[in-house]
PABARO-283824 format. One record per residue (C-alpha): x, y, z; chain. Coordinates in steps of 0.5 Angstrom, whole numbers, padded with zeros to 4 digits. Each point is the difference from the previous one (the first is absolute). Layout:
BEGIN
X,Y,Z,A
...
***
This chain:
BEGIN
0072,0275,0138,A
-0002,-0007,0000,A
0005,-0005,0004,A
0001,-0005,-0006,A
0001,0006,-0006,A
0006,0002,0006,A
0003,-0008,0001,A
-0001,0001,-0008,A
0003,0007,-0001,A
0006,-0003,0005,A
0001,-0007,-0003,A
0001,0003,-0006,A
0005,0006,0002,A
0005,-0004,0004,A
0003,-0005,-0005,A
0004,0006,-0003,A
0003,0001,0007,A
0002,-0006,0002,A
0001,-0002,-0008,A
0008,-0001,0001,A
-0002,-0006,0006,A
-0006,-0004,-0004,A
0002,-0005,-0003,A
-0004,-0001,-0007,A
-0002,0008,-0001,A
-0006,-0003,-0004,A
-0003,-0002,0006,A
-0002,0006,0004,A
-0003,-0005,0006,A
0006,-0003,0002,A
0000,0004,0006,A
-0007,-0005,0004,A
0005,-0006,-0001,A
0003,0003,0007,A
-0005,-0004,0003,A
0000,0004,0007,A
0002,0007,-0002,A
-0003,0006,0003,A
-0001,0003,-0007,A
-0004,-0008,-0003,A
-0004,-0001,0007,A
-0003,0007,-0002,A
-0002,-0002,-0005,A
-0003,-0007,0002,A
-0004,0004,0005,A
-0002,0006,-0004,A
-0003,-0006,-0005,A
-0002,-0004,0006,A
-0005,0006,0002,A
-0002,0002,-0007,A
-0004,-0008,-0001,A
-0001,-0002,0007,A
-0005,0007,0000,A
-0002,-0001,-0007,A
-0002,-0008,0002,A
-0002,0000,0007,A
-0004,0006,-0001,A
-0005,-0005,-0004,A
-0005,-0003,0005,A
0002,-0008,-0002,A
0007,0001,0003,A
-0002,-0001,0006,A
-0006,-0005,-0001,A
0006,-0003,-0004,A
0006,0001,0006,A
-0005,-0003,0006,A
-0001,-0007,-0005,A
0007,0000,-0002,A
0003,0001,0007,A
-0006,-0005,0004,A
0001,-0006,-0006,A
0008,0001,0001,A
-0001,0000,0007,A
-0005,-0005,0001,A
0001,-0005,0006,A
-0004,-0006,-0003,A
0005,0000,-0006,A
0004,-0007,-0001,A
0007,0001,0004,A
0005,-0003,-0006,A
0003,-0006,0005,A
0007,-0002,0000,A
0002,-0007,0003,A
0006,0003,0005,A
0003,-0004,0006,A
-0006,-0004,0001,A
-0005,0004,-0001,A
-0003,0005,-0005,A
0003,0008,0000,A
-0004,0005,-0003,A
0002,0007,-0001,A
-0007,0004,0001,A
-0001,0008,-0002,A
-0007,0003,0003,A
-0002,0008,0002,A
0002,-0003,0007,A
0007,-0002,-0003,A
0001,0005,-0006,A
0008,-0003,-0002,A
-0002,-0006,0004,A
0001,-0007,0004,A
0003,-0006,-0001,A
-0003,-0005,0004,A
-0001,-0008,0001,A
-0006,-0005,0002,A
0000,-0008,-0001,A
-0003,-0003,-0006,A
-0006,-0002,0004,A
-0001,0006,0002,A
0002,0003,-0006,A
-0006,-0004,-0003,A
-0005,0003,0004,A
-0004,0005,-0001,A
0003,0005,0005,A
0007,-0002,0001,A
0004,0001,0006,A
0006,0005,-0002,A
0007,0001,0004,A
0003,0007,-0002,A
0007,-0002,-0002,A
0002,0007,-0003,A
-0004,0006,0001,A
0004,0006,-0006,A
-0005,0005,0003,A
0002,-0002,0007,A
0008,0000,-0002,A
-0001,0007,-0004,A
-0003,0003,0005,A
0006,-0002,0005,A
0006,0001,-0006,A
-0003,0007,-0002,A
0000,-0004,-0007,A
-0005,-0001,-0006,A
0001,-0007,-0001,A
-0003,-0004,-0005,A
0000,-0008,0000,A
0004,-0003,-0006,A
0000,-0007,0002,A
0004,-0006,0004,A
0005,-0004,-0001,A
0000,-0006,0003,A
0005,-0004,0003,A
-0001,-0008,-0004,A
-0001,-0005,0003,A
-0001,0002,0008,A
-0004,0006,-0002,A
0002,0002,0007,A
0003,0008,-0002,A
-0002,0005,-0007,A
0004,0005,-0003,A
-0006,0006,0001,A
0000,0005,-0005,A
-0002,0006,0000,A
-0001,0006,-0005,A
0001,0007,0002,A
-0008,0003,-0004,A
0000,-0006,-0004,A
0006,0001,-0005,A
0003,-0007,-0002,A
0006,0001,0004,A
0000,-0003,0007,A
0003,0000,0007,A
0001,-0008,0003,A
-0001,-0002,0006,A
0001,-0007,0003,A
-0007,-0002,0004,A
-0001,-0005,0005,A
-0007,-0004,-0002,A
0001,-0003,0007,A
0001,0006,0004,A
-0004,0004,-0004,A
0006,0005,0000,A
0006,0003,-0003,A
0006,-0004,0001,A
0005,0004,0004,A
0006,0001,-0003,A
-0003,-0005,-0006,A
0001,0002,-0008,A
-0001,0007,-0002,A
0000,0003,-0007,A
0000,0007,-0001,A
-0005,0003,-0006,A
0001,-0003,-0006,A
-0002,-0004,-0006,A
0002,-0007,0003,A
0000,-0007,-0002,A
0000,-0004,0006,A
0000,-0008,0002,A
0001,-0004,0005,A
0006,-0005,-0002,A
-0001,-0003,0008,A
-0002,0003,0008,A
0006,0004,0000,A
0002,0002,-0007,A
-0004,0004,-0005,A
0002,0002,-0008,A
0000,0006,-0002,A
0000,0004,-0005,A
0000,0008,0001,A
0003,0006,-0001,A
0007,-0002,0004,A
0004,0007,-0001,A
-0004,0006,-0004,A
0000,-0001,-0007,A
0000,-0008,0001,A
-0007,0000,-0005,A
-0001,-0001,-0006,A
-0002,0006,-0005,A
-0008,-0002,0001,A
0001,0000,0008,A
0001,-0007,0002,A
0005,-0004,0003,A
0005,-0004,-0004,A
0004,-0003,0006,A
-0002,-0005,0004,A
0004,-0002,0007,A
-0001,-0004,0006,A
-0001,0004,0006,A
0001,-0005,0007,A
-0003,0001,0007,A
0002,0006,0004,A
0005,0002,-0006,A
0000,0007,-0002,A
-0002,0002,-0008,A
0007,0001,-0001,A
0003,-0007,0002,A
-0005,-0003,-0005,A
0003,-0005,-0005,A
-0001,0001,-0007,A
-0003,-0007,-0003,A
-0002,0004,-0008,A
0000,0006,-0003,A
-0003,0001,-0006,A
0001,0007,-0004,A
-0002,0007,-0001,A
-0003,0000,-0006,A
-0004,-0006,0001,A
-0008,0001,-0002,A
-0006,-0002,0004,A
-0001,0001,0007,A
0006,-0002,0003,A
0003,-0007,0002,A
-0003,-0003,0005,A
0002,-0006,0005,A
-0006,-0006,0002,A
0000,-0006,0003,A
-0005,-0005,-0002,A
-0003,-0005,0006,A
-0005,-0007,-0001,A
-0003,-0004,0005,A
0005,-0005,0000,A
0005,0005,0004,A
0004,0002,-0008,A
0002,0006,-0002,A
0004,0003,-0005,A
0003,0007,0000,A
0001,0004,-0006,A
0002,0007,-0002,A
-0004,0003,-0007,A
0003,0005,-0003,A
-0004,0004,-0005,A
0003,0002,-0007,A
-0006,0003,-0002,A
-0008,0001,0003,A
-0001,-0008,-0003,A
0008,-0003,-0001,A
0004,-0002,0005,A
0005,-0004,0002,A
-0001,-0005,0007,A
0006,-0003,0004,A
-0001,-0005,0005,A
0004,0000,0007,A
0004,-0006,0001,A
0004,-0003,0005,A
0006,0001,-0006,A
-0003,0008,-0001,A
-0005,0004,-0005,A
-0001,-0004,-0005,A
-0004,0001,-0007,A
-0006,-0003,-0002,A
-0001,-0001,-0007,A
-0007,0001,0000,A
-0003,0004,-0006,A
0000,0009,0001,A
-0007,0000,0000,A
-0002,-0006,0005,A
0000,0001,0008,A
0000,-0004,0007,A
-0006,-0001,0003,A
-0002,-0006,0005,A
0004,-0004,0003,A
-0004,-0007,0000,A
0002,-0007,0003,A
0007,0001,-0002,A
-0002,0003,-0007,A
0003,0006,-0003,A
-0007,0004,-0003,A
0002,0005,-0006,A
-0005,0005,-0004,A
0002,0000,-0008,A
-0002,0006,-0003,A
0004,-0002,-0006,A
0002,-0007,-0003,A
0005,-0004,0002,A
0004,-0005,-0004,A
0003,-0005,0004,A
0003,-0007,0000,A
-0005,-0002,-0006,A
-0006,0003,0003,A
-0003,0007,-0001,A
-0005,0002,0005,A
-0005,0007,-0003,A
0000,0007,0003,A
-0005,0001,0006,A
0001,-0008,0002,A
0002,-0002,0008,A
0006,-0005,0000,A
0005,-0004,0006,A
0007,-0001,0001,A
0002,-0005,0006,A
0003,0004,0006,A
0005,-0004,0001,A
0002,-0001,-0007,A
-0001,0008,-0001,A
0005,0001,0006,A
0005,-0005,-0002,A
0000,0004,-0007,A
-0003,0006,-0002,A
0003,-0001,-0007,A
-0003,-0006,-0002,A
-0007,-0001,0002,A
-0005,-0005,-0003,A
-0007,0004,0001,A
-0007,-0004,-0001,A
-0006,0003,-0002,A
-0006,0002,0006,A
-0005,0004,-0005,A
-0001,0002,-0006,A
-0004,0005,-0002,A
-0006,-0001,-0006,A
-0002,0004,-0005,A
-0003,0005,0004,A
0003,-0001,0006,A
0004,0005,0005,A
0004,-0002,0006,A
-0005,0004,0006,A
0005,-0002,0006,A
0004,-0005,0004,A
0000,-0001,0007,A
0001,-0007,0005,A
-0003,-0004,0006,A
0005,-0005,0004,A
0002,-0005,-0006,A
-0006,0004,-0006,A
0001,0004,-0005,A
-0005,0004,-0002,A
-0002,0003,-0007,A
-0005,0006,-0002,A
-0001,0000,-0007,A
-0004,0005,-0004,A
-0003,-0002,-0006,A
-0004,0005,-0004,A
0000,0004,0005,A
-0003,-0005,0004,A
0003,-0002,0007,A
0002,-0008,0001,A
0004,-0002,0006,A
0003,-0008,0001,A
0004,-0003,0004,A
0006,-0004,-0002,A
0004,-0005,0005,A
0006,-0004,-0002,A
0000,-0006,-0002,A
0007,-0005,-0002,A
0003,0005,-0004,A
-0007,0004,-0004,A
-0006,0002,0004,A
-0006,-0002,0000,A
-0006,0006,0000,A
-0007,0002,0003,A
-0005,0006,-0002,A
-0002,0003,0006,A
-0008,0001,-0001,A
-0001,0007,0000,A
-0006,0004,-0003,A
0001,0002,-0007,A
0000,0007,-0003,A
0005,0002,0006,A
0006,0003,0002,A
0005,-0005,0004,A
0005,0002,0004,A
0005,-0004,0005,A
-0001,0005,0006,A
0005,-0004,0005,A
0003,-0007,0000,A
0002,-0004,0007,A
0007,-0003,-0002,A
-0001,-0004,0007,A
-0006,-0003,-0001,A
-0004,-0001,-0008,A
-0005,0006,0002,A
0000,0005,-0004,A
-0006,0006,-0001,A
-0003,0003,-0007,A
-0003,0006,-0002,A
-0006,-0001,-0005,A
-0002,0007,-0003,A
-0005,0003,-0006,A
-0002,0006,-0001,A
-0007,-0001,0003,A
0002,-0005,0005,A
0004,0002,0006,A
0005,-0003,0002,A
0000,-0007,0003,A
0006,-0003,0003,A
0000,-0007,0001,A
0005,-0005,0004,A
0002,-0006,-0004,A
0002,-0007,0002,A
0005,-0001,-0005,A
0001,-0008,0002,A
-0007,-0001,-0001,A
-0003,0005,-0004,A
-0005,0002,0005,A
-0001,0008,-0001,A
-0005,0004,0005,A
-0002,0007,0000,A
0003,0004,0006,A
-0001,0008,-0001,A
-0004,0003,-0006,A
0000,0008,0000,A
-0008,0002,0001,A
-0002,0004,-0007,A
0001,0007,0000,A
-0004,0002,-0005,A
-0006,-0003,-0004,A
0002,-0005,-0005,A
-0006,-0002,-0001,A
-0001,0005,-0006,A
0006,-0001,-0003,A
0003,-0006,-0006,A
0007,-0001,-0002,A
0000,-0002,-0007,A
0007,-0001,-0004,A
0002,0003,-0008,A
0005,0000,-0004,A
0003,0006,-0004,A
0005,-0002,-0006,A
0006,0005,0000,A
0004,0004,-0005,A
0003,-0007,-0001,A
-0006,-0005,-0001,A
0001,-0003,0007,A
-0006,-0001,0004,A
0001,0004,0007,A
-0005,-0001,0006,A
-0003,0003,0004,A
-0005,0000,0005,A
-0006,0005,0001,A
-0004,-0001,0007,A
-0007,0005,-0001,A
-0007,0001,0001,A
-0005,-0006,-0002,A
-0004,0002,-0006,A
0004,0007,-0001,A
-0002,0003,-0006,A
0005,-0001,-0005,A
0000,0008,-0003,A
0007,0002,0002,A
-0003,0004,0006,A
0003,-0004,0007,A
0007,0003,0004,A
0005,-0005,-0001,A
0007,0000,0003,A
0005,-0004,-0003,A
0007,-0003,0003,A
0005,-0004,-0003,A
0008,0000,0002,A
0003,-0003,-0005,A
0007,-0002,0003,A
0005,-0004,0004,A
-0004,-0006,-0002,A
-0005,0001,0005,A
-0007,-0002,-0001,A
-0006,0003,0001,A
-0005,-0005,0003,A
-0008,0000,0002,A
0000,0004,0007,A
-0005,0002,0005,A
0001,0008,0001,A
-0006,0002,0006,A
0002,0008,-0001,A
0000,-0001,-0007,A
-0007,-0004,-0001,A
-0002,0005,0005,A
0002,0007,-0002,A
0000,-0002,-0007,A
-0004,-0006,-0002,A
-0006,0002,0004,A
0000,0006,-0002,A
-0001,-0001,-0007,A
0006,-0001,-0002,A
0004,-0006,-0005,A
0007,-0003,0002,A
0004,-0004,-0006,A
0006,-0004,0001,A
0004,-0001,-0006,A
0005,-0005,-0001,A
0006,0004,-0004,A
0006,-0003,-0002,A
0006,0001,0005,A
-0002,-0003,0005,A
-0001,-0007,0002,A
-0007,-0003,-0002,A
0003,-0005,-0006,A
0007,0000,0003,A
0007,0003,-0003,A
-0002,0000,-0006,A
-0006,0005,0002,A
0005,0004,0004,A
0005,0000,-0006,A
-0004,0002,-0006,A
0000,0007,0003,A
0008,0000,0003,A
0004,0006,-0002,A
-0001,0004,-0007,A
-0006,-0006,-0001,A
-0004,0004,0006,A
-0005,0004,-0005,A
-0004,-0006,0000,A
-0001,0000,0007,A
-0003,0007,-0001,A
-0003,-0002,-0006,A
-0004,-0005,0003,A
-0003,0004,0006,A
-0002,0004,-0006,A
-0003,-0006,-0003,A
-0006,-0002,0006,A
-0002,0007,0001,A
-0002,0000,-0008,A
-0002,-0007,0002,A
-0005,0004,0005,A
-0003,0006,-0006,A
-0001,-0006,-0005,A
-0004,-0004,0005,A
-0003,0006,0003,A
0002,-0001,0007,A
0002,0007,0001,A
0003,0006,-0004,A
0006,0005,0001,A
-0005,0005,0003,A
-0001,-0006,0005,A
0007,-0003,0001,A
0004,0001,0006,A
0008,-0004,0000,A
0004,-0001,0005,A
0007,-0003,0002,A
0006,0000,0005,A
0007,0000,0000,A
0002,-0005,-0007,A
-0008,0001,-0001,A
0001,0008,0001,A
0005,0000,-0006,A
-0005,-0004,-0004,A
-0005,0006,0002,A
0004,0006,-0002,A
0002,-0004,-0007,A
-0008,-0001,-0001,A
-0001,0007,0001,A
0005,0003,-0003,A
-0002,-0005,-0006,A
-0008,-0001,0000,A
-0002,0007,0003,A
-0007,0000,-0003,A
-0001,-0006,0003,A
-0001,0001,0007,A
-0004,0004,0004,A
0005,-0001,0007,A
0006,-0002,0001,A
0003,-0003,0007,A
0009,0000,0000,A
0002,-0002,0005,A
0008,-0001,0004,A
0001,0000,-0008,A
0006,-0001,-0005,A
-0001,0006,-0004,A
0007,0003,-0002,A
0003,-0007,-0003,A
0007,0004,-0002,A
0002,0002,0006,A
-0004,-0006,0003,A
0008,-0002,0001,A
0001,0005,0004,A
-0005,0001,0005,A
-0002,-0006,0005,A
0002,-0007,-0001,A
-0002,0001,-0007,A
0007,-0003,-0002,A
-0004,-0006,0002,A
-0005,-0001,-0005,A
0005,0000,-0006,A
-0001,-0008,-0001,A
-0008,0003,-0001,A
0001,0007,-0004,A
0007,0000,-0003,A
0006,0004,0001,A
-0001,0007,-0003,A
0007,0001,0001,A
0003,-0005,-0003,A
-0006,-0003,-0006,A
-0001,0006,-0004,A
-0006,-0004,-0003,A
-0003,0000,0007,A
0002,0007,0001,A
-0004,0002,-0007,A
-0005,-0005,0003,A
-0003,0004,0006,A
0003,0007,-0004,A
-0007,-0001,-0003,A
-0004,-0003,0006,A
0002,0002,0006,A
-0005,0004,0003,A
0004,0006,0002,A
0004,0001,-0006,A
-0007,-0001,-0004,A
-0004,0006,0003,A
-0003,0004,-0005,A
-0003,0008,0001,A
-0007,0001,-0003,A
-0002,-0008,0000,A
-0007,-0001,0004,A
0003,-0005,0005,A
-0006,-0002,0006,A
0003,0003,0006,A
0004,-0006,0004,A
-0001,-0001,0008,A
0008,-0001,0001,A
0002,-0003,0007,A
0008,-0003,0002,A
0003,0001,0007,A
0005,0003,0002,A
0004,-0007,0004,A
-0001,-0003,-0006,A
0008,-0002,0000,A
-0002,-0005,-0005,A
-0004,0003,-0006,A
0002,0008,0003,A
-0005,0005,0000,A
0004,0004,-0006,A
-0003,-0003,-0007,A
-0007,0003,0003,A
0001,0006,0004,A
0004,0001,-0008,A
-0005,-0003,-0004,A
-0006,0006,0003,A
0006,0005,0000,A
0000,0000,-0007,A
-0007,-0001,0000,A
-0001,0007,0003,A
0005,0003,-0004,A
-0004,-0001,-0006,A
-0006,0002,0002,A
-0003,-0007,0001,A
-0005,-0002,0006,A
0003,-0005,0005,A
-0002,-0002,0008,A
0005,-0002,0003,A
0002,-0003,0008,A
0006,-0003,0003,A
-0001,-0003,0007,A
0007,0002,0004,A
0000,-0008,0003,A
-0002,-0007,-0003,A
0006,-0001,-0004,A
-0002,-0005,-0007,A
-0008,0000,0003,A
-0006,0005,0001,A
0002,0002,0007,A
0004,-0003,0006,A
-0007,-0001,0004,A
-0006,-0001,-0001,A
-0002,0006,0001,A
0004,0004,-0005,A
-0001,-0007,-0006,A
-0008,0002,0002,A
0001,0007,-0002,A
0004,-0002,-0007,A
-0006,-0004,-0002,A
-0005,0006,0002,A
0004,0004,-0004,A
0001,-0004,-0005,A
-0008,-0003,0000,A
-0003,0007,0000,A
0004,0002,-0006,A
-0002,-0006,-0004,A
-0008,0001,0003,A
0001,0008,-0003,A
0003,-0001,-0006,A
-0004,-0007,-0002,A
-0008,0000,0003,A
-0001,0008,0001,A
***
């Protein structure tokens, strides 16, 4: 008998058996939420033989795998500084150091063209030595002496972590030093000898998304049990947990606050005072972000009325520190930035005493440098090139340096270093092309969604491509969280996909952040159509331009982008020949139950309290809107089986329910690498071989 008619046999046969124990007897595949049950992990394996024979049979995977892995893996990468101690650290992954060192240099060095590293922390070294499978999920640092760090590390790449403290001047764990167990912690350092924390202090202490909601004060060689509680907030809040930080600026200021989420966008800030927690009355939807010559620096992502004034959604706004800590309650804000008609805020970050400002307009990438000045600020551009995407890859608070990346489709990445007092900026690292772009031009259009708005889009392609409707193109988009997607140099996909032939479009869906708040919530809750609605809109875009057709259109998405596949595939089936879902939302009922997905209700609604919401994704959720007998492509399906963030279940039920009606999938869980395509770079090239072979088959064949 063929193995998957058994799994399907088998999958169908159970659920009558253990009917009393399922929670929802219309759902048969409830069973494959046990992440790491004996019965799930059989059938993730069973399913991961089936496609790895299938699509590493064909004599492009391994051409595919070889270019992924030595792109990925390449030593004449750009290292992505951070300005630490005096010096610039750099965390660094090669075939040599598969989960990688973290290292340092001096910036002169760093500035050369072969830099001189010092390895601080080698994680295959402390695997190797702690029998573990570590992966390296960040550092956080002690402000303003920069002389310890809390490491964290992640058992295969889930979101939680273990904590250690680090000594960057003895390059050594600290005897004796702070230690957190795993956890999905929120951690910063108050002063050398104090951390806030907030974690799951006794089990139960997390709210129903999995995050902590109680922050304590944890001193020096005290026990986790002696910590003193400093907030608390509540079981049911929504977004990812509360969160305490201490904000830092050249001066030697700071501001330590506490966020405590009510939803993914709204929450509520509290202020550490010497008189206690005290509340800050900023609006729900706005954020502390920077901390600048003694200036409080907030993100709007709603209007404010105040004191007479009233300051636009996506503006960049002030409070003095001093008056902000004397009285949290009655602030008196000015204006920093406003954005224009078609602008967005693209990112905030500081040097020693400026401010710095990415901003996009039309998609474009602008950044200025703001230095305060009495009570307002005066402004420069910073002379970038234009059609490009700019981002603030790391800023110095004890000097006015700060590095920026500059990226387009068809430029590989420069980083250049500015002198934020002068304006001078210089080129210190460019990534070499990794594919020929000579052949290729980036053009952007426009498609009119089903509401009249204009939705744009890139389309990078082949210089004089006929115009017939016959060139493979993917098409991506995310359409969430209003994060924008931006110009990008990609060298494995210019060279598994452009090279060959293939076409790339970018479009610029609402969700995200491309024009601000507005943008992201147009399509918010039971609005979310819309989004769907204008992916649909480009693709038709490219059939009536001729770019491509459904025969030759491949899409492709994660995590939020993997819901936007799963609804464009369930929806628009005739339209796309291949179809990529990846680390994915699918099953947007139980979306609560499984996974942090109880976080993500600001973005989705609450099926359990809205019935409007509920009735909403009865009709669009991907899962419950499979249907027998409809000619679907057949999707390449990939999550992860340390995705404690997303989780595995919404795919392994999603291809379930696929199998159990006869209809064609390919499926691949990677048993590491948490919320990503692998732990290491030898498992994150496969998943592009994987998925690169699947769209060469399905597009160009």
């Amino acid at each position: 008998m063929h193995s998957r008619l058994l799994v399907l046999l088998t999958a169908i046969a159970l659920p009558s058996i253990a009917q009393a124990q399922n929670p929802d007897p219309a759902d048969p595949f409830i069973w494959l939420e046990e992440v790491s049950s004996p019965r799930s992990m059989a059938w993730v394996e069973h399913q991961n033989e089936i496609t790895t024979n299938r699509l590493e049979a064909d004599p492009r995977y391994a051409r595919n795998y070889n270019e992924a892995l030595e792109i990925a893996g390449a030593k004449d990468r750009i290292p992505e500084p951070e300005f630490v101690h005096g010096e610039i650290y750099n965390f660094w992954e090669d075939p040599d150091h598969l989960r990688g060192i973290w290292r340092k240099t001096t910036l002169a060095d760093y500035s050369s063209q072969q830099p001189h590293w010092t390895t601080v922390l080698d994680i295959d070294a402390l695997n190797k030595a702690e029998g573990k499978s570590w992966v390296f999920k960040g550092a956080e640092l002690l402000k303003p002496d920069e002389t310890r760090c809390m490491i964290e590390l992640s058992d295969g790449g889930e979101d939680a972590v273990v904590a250690r403290e680090f000594d960057l001047d003895t390059g050594k764990f600290v005897d004796g030093g702070f230690t957190l167990p795993r956890g999905k912690h929120r951690i910063a350092w108050e002063d050398k000898d104090t951390l806030l924390i907030a974690t799951d202090w006794t089990p139960g202490d997390l709210t129903s998304s999995g995050y902590p909601y109680i922050v304590k004060r944890l001193k020096r060689g005290q026990p986790l049990s002696a910590a003193a509680e400093v907030f608390r907030g509540r079981k049911d809040d929504g977004g990812y947990g509360v969160a305490p930080a201490v904000l830092h600026d050249g001066r030697g200021n700071s501001l330590a606050f506490i966020k405590r989420p009510l939803d993914t966008f709204r929450g509520e800030h509290y202020v550490l005072t010497e008189r206690g927690v005290e509340r800050l009355s900023i609006p729900a939807k706005a954020d502390l972000v920077d901390l600048v010559e003694g200036r409080v620096i907030l993100q709007l992502d709603e209007a404010w009325t105040i004191a007479g004034k009233t300051f636009a959604p996506g503006s960049v706004v002030q409070t003095e520190l001093a008056a902000t800590k004397a009285s949290p309650s009655a602030l008196r804000p000015a204006l920093v930035w406003a954005p224009g008609p078609r602008e967005a805020l693209n990112g905030l970050s500081s040097t020693r005493d400026k401010l710095l400002i990415g901003v996009l307009d039309n998609v474009q990438g602008k950044a200025f440098v703001y230095t305060p000045s009495g009570e307002g600020w005066k402004h420069e551009p910073l002379q970038l090139p234009p059609n490009v995407s700019v981002s603030f890859a790391a800023a110095d608070d004890k000097s006015n340096r700060a590095f920026i990346n500059v990226s387009g489709f068809l430029s590989p990445t420069a980083l250049w270093l500015a002198d934020v007092d002068t304006g001078v900026l210089r080129t210190v690292k460019s990534l070499p092309p990794k594919f020929d772009a000579s052949r290729e031009t980036v053009e952007q259009f426009a498609a009119v969604s089903s509401d009249g708005t204009k939705i744009p889009y890139f389309v990078v392609h082949r210089k004089g491509a006929t115009l017939d409707g016959s060139t493979p193109t993917l098409l991506t988009a995310y359409g969430g969280f209003q994060i924008a997607m931006t110009p990008h140099y990609s060298g494995a996909m210019g060279k598994l996909w452009l090279e060959q032939g293939g076409a790339y479009v970018l479009a610029n869906i609402r969700g995200g952040g491309e024009f601000g708040p507005k943008w992201h919530e147009a399509g918010l809750g039971v609005k979310r159509q819309i989004i769907y609605d204008d992916f649909a809109a480009v693709a038709k875009d490219l059939f009536a331009r001729k770019i491509t057709s459904p025969r030759r259109l491949g899409i492709q998405g994660g995590s939020n982008g993997g819901l936007l596949m799963g609804v464009e595939l369930t929806e628009h089936p005739e339209m796309w020949r291949a179809v990529v879902i990846s680390v994915p939302l699918l099953d947007m009922i139980r979306i609560s139950k499984i996974a942090a997905g109880a976080s993500w209700q600001g973005e989705y609604g609450d099926v359990n309290t809205d019935p409007a919401v509920k009735a909403f994704w009865l009709k669009t959720s991907p899962y419950q809107n499979l249907r027998r007998g409809v000619d679907y492509p057949e999707p390449f399906i990939f999550t992860t089986t340390k995705d404690d963030r997303v989780g595995p279940q919404h795919a392994r039920k999603f291809a379930a329910r696929m199998e159990q009606m006869g209809l064609p999938f390919l499926y691949y869980e990677n048993t590491e690498g948490g919320h990503g395509a692998g732990a290491d770079l030898k498992q994150g090239a496969r998943t592009t071989a994987l998925t690169m072979t699947y769209l060469q088959e399905k597009l160009m064949d």
